[in-house]
C-alpha positions as CSV (number, residue, x, y, z in Angstrom):
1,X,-18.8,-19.7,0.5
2,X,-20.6,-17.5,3.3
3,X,-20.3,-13.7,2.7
4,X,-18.0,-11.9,5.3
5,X,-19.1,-9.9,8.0
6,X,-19.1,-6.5,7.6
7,X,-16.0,-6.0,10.7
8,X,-14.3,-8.7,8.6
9,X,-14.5,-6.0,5.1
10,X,-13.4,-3.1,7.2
11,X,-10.8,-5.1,9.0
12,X,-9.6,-6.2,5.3
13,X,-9.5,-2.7,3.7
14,X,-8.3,-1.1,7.3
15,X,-5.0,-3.6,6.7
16,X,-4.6,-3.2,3.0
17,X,-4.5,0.6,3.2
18,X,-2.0,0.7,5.9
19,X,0.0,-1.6,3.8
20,X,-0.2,-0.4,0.7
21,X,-0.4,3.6,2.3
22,X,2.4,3.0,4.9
23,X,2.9,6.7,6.0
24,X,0.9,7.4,8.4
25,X,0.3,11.4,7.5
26,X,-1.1,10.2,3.9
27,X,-3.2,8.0,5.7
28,X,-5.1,11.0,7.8
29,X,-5.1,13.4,4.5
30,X,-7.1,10.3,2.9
31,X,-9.1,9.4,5.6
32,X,-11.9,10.4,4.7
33,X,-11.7,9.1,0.9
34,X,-10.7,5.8,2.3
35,X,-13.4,5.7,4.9
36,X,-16.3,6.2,2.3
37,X,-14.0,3.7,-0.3
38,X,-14.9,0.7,2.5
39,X,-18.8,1.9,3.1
40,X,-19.4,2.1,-0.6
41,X,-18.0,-1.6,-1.3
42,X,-19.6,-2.5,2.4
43,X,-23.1,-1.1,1.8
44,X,-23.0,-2.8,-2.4
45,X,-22.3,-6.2,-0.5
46,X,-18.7,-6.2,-2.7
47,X,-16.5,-8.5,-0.5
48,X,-14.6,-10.2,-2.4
49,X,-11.0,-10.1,-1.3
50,X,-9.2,-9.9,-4.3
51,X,-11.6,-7.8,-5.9
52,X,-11.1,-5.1,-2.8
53,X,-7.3,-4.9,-3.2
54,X,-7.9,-4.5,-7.6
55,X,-10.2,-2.1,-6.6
56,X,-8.3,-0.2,-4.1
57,X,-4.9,-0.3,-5.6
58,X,-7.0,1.5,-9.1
59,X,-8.0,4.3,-6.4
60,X,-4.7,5.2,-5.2
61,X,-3.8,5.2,-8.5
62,X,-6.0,7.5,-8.9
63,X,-5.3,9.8,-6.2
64,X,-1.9,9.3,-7.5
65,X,-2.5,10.9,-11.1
66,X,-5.2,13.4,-9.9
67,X,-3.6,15.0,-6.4
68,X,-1.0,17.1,-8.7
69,X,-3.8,18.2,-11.1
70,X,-4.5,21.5,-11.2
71,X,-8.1,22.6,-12.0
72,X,-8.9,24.8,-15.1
73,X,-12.9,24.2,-15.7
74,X,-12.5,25.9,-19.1
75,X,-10.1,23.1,-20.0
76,X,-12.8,20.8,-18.0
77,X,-9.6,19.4,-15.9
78,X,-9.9,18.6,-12.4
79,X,-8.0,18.2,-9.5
80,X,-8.9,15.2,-7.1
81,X,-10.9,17.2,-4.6
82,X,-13.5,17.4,-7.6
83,X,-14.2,14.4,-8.1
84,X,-16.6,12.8,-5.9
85,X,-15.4,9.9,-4.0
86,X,-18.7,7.6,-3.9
87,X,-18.8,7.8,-7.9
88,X,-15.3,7.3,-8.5
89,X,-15.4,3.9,-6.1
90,X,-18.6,2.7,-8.0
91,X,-17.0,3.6,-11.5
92,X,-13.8,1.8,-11.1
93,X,-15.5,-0.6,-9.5
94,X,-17.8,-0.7,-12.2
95,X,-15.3,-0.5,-15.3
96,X,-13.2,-3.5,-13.5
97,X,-16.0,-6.0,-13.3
98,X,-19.3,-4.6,-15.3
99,X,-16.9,-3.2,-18.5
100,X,-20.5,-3.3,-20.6
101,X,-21.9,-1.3,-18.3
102,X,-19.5,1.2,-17.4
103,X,-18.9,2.0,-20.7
104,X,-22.6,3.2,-21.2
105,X,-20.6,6.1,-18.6
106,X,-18.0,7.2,-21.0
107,X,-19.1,9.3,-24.0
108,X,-22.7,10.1,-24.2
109,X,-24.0,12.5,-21.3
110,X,-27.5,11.7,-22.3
111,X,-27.3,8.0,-22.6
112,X,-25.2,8.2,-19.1
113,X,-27.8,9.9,-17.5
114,X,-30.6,7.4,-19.1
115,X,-28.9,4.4,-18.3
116,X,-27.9,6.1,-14.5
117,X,-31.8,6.5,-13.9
118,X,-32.6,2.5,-15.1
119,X,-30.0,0.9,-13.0
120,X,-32.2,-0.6,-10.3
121,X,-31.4,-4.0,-11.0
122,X,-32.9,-5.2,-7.8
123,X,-36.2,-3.6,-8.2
124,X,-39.4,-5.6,-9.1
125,X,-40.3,-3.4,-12.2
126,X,-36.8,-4.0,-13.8
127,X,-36.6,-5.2,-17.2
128,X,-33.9,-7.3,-18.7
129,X,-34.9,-7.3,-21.8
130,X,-35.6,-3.7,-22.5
131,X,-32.7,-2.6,-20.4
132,X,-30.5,-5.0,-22.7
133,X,-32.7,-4.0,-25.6
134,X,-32.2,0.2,-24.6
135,X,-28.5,0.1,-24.2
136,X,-27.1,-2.7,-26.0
137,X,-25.8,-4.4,-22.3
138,X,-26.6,-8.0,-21.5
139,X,-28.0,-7.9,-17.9
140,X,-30.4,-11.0,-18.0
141,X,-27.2,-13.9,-17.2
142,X,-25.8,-11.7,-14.4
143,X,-28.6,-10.0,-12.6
144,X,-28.5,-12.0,-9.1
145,X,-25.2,-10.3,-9.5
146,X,-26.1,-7.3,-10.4
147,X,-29.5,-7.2,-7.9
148,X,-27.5,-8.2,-4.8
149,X,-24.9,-5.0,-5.4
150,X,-27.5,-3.0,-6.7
151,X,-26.1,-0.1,-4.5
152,X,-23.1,0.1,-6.0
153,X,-24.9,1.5,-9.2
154,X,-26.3,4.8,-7.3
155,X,-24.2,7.1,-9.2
156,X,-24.7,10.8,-8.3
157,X,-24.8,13.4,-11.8
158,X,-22.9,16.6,-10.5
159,X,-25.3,19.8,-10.4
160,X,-22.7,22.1,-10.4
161,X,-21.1,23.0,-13.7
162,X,-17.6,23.6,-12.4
163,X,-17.6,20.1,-11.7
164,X,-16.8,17.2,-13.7
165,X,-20.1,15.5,-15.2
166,X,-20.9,11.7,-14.7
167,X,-19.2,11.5,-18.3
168,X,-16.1,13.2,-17.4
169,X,-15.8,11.5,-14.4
170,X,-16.0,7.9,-16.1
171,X,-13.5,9.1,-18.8
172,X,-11.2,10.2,-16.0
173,X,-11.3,6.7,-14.3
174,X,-11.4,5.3,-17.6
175,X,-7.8,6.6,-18.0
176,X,-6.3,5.1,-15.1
177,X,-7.9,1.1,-15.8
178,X,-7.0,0.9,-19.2
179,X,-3.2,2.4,-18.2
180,X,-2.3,-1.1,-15.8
């Protein structure tokens, strides 16, 4: 089956957010999450229909949980405006249909930030084997997968300490794909 255009995607995700976000005031205040929710899943060549609504209706459940949050950095909770909108598309991308490798995400900061700097699937000088052999995550059966979306692995670590780390971001989006 060919792969959509890229007007086709954004017509798609254009028509699922206005159905599934009818109000037209909530669609402005999330404009901005919503437009970089289609160029993430545009420029990682993820098309798939089906795949785009799973994916989408796991970030407005997101934004659901997370708009109300208020955010105490002592207690390391964060309110939605934290949370970078590129990582959290990628992750729940990522923990919907790569589970083994989003969950190299959820508890070690060290082994996150390891496995974040090796996941250049597409790149000549990757290594299945010692990827697989590093972390424990087969890669070898599904790399033309995994090399033709190879963008949608370029998660950014947050710099700034009052915001939520890689790990704490993946925990937070693990929280609301294991609740459905």
């Amino acid at each position: 089956m060919p792969e959509p255009t890229p007007q086709s995607v954004r017509k798609f995700v254009q028509d699922r957010i206005a159905r599934l976000v009818p109000d037209a005031d909530q669609q402005m205040h999330y404009v901005d999450c919503f437009r970089q929710f289609g160029a993430i899943l545009e420029d990682s060549r993820f098309v798939n229909p089906r795949k785009i609504k799973r994916i989408l209706n796991r970030l407005l459940l997101f934004i659901a949980k997370y708009e109300q949050v208020t955010t105490n950095v002592q207690l390391r909770q964060f309110n939605l405006s934290e949370y970078p909108t590129p990582n959290l598309v990628r992750l729940i991308t990522m923990a919907e249909y790569f589970p083994t490798l989003f969950q190299l995400f959820l508890y070690d900061p060290k082994k996150a930030e390891a496995a974040r700097k090796c996941l250049t699937f597409n790149a000549s000088e990757f290594d299945a084997a010692q990827f697989e052999h590093d972390f424990g995550v087969p890669s070898a059966a599904t790399l033309p997968q995994l090399a033709a979306g190879s963008r949608l692995f370029e998660l950014q670590e947050a710099r700034d300490q009052t915001k939520p780390s890689l790990v704490e971001q993946s925990q937070a989006v693990y929280s609301i794909t294991r609740l459905v």
